[in-house]
C-alpha positions in Angstrom: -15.2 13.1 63.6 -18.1 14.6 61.7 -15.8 15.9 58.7 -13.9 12.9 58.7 -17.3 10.9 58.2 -17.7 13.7 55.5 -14.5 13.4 53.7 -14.8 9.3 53.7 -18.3 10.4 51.3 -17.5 12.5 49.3 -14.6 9.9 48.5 -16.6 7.4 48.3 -19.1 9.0 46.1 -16.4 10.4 44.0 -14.3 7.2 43.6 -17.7 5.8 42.2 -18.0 8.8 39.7 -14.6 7.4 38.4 -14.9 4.1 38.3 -18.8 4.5 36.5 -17.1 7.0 34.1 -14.3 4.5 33.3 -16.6 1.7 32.8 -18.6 3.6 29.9 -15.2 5.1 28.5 -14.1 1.4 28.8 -17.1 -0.1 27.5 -17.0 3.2 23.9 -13.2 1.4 23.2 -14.6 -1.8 23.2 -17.2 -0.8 20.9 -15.3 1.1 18.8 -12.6 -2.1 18.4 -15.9 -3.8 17.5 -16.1 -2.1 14.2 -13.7 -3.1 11.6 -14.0 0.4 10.0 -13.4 2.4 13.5 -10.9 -0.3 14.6 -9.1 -0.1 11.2 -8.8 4.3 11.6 -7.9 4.0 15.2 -5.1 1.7 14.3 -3.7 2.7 10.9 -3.6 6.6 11.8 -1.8 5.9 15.4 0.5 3.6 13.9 1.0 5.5 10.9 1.7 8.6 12.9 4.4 6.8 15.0 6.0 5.2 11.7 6.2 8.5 10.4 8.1 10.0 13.4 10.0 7.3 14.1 11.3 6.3 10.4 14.1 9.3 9.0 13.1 10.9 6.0 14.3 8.7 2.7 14.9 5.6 4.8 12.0 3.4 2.7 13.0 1.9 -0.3 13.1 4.7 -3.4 11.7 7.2 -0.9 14.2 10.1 -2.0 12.9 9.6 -6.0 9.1 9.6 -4.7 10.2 13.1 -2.7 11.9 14.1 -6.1 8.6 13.1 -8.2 6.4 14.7 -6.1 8.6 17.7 -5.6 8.4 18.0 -9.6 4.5 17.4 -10.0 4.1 20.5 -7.0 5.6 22.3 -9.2 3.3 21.4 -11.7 5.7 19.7 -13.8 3.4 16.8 -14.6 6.2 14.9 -17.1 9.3 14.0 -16.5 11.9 15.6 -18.2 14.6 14.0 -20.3 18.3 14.9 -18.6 21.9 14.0 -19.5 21.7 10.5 -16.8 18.2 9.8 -17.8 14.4 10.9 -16.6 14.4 13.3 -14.4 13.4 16.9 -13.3 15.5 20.0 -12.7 14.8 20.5 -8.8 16.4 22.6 -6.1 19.5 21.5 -4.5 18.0 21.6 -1.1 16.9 17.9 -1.7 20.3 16.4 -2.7 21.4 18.3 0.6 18.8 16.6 2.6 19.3 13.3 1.5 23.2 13.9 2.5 22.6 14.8 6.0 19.5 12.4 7.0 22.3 9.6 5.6 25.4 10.9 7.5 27.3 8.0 8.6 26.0 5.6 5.9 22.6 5.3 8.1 20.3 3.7 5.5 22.8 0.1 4.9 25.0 0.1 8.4 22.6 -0.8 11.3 25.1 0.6 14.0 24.5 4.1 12.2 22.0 6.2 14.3 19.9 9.0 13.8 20.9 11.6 16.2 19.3 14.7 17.1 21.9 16.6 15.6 21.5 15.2 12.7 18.0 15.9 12.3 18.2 20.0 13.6 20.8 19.9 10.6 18.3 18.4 8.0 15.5 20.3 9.0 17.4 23.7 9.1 18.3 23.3 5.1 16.0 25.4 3.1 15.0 26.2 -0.8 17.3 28.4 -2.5 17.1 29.3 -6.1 19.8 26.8 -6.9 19.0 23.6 -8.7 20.7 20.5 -10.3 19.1 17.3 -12.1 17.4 14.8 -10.7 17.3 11.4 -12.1 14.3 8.7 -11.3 14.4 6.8 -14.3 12.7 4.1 -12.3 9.1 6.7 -11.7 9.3 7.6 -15.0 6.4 5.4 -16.1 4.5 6.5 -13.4 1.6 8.6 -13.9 0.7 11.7 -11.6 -1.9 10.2 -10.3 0.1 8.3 -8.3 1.4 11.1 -6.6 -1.1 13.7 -5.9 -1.2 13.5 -1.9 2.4 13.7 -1.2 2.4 16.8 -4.0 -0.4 18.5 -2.3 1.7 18.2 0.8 4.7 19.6 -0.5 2.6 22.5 -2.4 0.5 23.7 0.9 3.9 23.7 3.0 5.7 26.0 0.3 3.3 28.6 0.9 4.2 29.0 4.7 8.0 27.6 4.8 10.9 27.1 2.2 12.5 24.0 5.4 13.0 21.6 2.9 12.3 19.0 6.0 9.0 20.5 6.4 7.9 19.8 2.7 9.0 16.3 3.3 6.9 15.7 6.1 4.0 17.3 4.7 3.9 15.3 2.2 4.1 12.2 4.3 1.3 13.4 6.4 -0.8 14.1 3.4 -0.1 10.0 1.7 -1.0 8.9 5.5 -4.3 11.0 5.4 -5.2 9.9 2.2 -4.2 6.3 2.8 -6.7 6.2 5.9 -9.6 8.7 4.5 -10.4 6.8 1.5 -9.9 3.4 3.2 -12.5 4.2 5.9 -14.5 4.5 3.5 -13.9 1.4 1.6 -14.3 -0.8 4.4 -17.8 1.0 5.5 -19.1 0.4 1.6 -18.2 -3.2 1.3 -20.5 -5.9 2.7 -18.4 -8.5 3.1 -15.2 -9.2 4.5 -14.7 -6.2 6.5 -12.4 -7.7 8.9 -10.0 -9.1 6.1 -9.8 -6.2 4.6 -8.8 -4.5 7.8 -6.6 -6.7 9.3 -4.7 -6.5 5.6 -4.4 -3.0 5.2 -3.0 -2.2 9.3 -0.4 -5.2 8.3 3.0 -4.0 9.3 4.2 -3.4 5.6 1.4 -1.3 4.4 1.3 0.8 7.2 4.9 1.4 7.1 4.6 2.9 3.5 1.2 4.6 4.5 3.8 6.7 7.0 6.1 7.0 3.7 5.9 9.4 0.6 5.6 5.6 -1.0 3.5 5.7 -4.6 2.6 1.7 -4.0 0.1 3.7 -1.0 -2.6 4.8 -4.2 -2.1 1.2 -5.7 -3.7 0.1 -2.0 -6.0 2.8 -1.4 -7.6 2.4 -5.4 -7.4 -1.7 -5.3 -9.7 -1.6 -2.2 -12.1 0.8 -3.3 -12.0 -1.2 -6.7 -13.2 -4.0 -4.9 -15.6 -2.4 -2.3 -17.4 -0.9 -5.1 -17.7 -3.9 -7.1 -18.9 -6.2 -4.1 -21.0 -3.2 -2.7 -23.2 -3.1 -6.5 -23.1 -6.6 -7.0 -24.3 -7.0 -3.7 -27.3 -4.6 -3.5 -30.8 -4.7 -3.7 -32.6 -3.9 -5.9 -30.4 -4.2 -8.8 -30.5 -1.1 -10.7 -27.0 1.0 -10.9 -27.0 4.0 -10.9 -25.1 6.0 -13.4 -23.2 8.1 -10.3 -21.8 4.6 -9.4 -20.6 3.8 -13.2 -18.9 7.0 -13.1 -17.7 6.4 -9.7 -16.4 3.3 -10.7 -14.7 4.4 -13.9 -12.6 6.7 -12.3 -11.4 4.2 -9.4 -10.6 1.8 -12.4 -8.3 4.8 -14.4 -6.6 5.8 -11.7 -5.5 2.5 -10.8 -4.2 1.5 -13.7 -2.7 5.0 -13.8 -1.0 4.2 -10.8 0.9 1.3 -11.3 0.5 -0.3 -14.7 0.5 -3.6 -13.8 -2.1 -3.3 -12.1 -4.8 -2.4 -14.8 -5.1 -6.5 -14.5 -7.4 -5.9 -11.4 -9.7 -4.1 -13.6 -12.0 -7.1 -15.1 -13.1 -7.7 -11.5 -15.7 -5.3 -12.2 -17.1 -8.3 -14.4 -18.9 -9.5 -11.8 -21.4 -7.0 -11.5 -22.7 -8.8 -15.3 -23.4 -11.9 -13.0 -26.9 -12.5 -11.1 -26.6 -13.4 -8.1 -27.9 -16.6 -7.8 -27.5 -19.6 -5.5 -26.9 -21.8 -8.7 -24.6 -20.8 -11.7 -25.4 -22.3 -14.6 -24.8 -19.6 -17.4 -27.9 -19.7 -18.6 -28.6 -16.1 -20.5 -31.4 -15.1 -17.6 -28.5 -14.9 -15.2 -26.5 -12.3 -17.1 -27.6 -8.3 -17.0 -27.7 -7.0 -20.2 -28.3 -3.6 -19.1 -25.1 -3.8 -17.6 -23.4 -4.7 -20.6 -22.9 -1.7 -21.7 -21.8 0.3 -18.6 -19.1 -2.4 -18.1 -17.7 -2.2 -21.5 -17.6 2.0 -21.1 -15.6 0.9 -17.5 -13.1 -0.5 -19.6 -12.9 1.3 -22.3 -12.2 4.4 -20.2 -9.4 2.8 -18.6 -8.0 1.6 -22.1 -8.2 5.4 -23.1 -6.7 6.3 -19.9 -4.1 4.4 -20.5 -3.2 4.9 -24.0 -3.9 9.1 -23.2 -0.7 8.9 -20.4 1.2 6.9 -22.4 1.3 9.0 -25.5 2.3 12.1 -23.5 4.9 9.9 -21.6 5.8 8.5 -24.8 9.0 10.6 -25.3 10.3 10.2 -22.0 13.6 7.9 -21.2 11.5 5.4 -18.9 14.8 2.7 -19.6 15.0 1.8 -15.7 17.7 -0.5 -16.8 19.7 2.5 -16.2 20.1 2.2 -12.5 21.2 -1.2 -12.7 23.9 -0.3 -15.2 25.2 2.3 -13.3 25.7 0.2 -10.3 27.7 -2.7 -12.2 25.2 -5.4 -13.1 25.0 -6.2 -16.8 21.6 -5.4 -17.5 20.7 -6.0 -21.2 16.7 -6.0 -21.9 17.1 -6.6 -25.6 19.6 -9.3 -25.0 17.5 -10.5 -22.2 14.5 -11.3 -24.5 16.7 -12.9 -26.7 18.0 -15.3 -24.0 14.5 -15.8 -23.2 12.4 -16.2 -26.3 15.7 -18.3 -27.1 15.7 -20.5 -24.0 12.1 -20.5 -22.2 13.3 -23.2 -20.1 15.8 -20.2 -18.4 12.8 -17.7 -17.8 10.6 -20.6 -16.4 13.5 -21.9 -13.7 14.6 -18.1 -12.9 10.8 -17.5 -11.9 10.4 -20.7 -10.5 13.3 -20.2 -8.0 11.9 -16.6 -7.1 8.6 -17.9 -6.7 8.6 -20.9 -4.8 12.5 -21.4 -4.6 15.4 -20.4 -1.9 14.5 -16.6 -3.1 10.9 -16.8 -2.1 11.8 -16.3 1.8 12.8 -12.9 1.5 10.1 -11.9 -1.2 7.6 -13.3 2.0 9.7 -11.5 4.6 9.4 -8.7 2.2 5.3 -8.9 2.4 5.2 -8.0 5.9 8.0 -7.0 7.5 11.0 -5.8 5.6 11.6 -2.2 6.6 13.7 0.7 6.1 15.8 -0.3 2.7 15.1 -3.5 2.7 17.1 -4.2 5.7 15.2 -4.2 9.1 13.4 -7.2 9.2 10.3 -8.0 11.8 11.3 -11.4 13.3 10.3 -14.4 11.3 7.6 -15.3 14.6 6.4 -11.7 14.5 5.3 -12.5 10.5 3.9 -16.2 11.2 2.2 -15.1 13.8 0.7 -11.8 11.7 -0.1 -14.6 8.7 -1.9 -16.5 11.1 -4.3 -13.9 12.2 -4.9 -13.3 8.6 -5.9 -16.9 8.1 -8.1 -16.5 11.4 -9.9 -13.5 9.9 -11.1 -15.5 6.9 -13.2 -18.1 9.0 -14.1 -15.1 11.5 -17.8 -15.3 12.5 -19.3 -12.1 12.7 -21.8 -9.6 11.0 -19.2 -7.4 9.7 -16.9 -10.0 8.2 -19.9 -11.6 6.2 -19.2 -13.9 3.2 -20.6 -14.0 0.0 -23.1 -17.4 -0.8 -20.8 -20.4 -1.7 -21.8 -20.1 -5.5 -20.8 -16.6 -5.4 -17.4 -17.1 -3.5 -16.5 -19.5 -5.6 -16.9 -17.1 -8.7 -15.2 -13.7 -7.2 -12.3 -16.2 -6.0 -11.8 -17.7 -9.9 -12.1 -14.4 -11.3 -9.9 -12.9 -8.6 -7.3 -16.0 -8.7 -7.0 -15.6 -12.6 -6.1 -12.3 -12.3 -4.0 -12.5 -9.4 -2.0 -15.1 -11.4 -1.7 -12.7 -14.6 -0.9 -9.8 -12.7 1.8 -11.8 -10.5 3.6 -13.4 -13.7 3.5 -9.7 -15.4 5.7 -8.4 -12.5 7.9 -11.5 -13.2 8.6 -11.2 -16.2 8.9 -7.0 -16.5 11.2 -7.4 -14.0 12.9 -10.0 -15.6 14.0 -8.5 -18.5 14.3 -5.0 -17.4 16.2 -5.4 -14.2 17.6 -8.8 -13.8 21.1 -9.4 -15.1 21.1 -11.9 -18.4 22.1 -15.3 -17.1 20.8 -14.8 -13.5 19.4 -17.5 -11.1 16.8 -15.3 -9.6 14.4 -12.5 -10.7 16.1 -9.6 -9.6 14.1 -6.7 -7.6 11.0 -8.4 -6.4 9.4 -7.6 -3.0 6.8 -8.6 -1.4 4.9 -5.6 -1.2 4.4 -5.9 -5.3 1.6 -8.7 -4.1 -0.2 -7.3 -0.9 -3.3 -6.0 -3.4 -3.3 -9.4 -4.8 -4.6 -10.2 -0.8 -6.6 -7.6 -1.1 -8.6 -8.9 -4.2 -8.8 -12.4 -3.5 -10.3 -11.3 0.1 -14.1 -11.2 -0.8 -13.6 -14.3 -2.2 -11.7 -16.6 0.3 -13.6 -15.0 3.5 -16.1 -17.9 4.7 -14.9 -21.2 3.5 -14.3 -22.3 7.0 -15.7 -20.9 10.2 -14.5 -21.0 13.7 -16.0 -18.7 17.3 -13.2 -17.2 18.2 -13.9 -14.4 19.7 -12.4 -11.0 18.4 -10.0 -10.0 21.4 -7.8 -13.4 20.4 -7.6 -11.8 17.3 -6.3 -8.4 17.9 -4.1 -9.2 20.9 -1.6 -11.0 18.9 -2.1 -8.6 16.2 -1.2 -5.9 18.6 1.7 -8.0 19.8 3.4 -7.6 16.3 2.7 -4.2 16.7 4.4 -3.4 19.1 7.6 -5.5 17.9 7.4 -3.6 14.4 7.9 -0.1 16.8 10.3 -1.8 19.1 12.4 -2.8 16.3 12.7 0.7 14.3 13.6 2.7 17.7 16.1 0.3 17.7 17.3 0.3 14.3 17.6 4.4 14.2 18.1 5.4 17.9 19.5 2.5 19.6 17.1 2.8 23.1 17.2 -0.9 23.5 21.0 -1.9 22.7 
């Protein structure tokens, strides 16, 4: 009777133990989900690890040229090399191997085409030999290195230890997902205002499907927000003074963006700002401008410009023609005759972007924003995205400390600045596009996705968070967010290994 009383105790006291040490484990998860920046780490690196186990290697769109690129630039072969079929580098066969096993069964474009484990002992078993063969990616050719320096890293550190040509791939995935998360941390803690915007855009289902990917458009994220955390974080400061470390800082985020993908050395005037007081009433007087920033903000751009200009001169003799790729797969591509047409006919160019803007091609450029996966093919359900848009829309009139909003003078000045540019930027990728990929006489702009636009949400964020404000509280917010979430996973087992059908 005595031990029993005993045993009853010691349970007692040590279900109490359990139940107090859950409560403050509990209560650490709570506050860490608090914190855009914690909440935003937690989330992207999970998710980004289980996207990058459960997508096959070269099953996002242009994934097997990225691999290619970066294969080259590990290699230290910094330019792309001028081959018989166009741009290109002279690589080991191991990768055309690769790509022929992990698509056995025509698994990237037929859905009922799984990925078995067979297949993927096979792929991973094929190593590096001293045989190689050219490699065309015409379409990367105007990229700059830049753009590719994690996912070469990867590749370069797994080629001392192994010569698995899966392994490399992999690496090199890991290393973009690292990279993606590192440096956004850290450009959600600098910027003072809309921290949860930011957040809740960059753990969207697209973007951290190409964080898990060897995806270049994964630097055009990670340098767009730390463009614009940088700017809000001076302009924002007190006292004003800059120092020349941040000028410098700043200079080099602003290259290697425009480095990264060309068009978007439009984002670059944002910095513009930081030659505006900030005042609770703009009137343009002189007093409101800083003319000891005058200076800096010109060497900003003028380092970009020289950045620019530098890469393309030694890219200059490379065959970047990506009409190439179209040609070889049947569509009469003609950019000379295209610009004809057009400068001919403006009324053609304005009702070709017109109905991929705003027309019957605009649905799948939307899809494409936020839910389009594998090659274009595995799309989140339309109430998944709507329901992911509306949390973004919630986020923007989210009270809080950490989702802060610039005074409405100011917001309304980082929101024309960022909406001018926005527009520009969005009517360059048009128009490239246009006459380098579309077929002349076509209804539609060929080759635009969605993803082209998501750092156009990340620039205008500073600027739209605060003009309205509701009390939600935060858990509304991530539930449904975590809802989609769980779709997005549910849907690529699916598509690859067929668990649910």
């Amino acid at each position: 009777m005595e031990l029993d009383i005993v045993c009853v105790c010691v349970w007692h006291t040590d279900r109490d133990a359990v139940v107090a040490t859950a409560q403050v484990i509990f209560r650490k998860v709570v506050g860490v989900l608090r914190r855009p920046d914690y909440f935003f780490v937690l989330i992207a690196a999970i998710l980004g690890f289980v996207v990058l186990a459960l997508v096959p290697p070269l099953q996002v769109p242009d994934e097997i040229g990225h691999f290619s690129r970066a294969y080259a630039l590990s290699e230290l072969n910094f330019r792309q090399d001028n081959l018989s079929t166009g741009s290109g580098a002279h690589l080991p066969t191991a990768i055309g191997q690769f790509e022929e096993m992990v698509s056995r069964d025509n698994l990237p474009n037929l859905y009922t085409a799984k990925y078995t484990p067979d297949t993927a002992r096979r792929a991973m078993a094929i190593r590096v030999t001293p045989e190689r063969t050219d490699r065309m990616f015409v379409n990367l050719a105007a990229y700059s290195p830049v753009a590719y320096v994690p996912q070469a890293t990867g590749i370069a550190v797994a080629r001392l230890f192994t010569s698995r040509i899966g392994v490399m791939f992999y690496a090199a995935r890991i290393c973009n997902l690292l990279f993606f998360v590192g440096l956004c941390y850290a450009a959600i803690r600098l910027i003072p205002v809309g921290k949860w915007l930011i957040a809740a855009v960059l753990v969207s289902p697209m973007v951290v499907f190409l964080a898990g990917s060897l995806s270049a458009d994964v630097s055009v994220f990670v340098y767009t927000t730390l463009l614009i955390a940088i700017t809000m974080y001076l302009w924002t400061r007190t006292p004003p003074q800059i120092q020349t470390r941040w000028w410098v800082i700043l200079g080099i985020v602003a290259c290697v963006l425009a480095l990264s993908k060309q068009a978007y050395i439009v984002f670059v005037p944002f910095v513009a700002l930081l030659l505006v007081r900030r005042t609770k009433q703009f009137r343009w007087r002189t007093s409101q401008l800083y003319a000891s920033r005058i200076l800096p903000v010109l060497l900003v751009f003028l380092s970009v410009v020289v950045a620019y200009i530098g890469w393309t001169y030694v890219n200059q003799s490379t065959d970047a023609d990506t009409s190439l790729i179209q040609r070889a797969n049947g569509f009469a591509v003609n950019p000379e005759e295209q610009l004809r047409k057009v400068t001919s006919d403006p009324l053609y160019a304005v009702s070709t972007v017109a109905s991929t803007a705003v027309g019957q091609a605009s649905d799948e450029t939307f899809q494409s924003m936020f839910g389009s996966f594998g090659r274009l093919n595995v799309n989140l359900p339309m109430w998944a995205i709507g329901m992911y848009v509306v949390v973004l829309l919630l986020f923007v009139g989210y009270v809080s400390q950490a989702n802060a909003s610039l005074l409405v003078q100011q917001r309304t000045l980082a929101l024309i600045i960022a909406g001018v540019l926005v527009a520009v930027c969005s009517l360059g990728i048009f128009v490239s596009l246009l006459l380098v990929w579309t077929p002349v006489g076509a209804e539609s702009v060929a080759g635009i996705q969605g993803r082209y636009f998501i750092p156009c949400l990340l620039l205008l964020a500073p600027g739209v968070v605060g003009v309205y404000r509701h009390t939600l509280r935060l858990r509304y917010l991530i539930l449904p967010m975590t809802i989609v979430h769980l779709s997005m996973c549910i849907l690529l087992i699916d598509r690859y290994y067929g668990f649910f059908t």
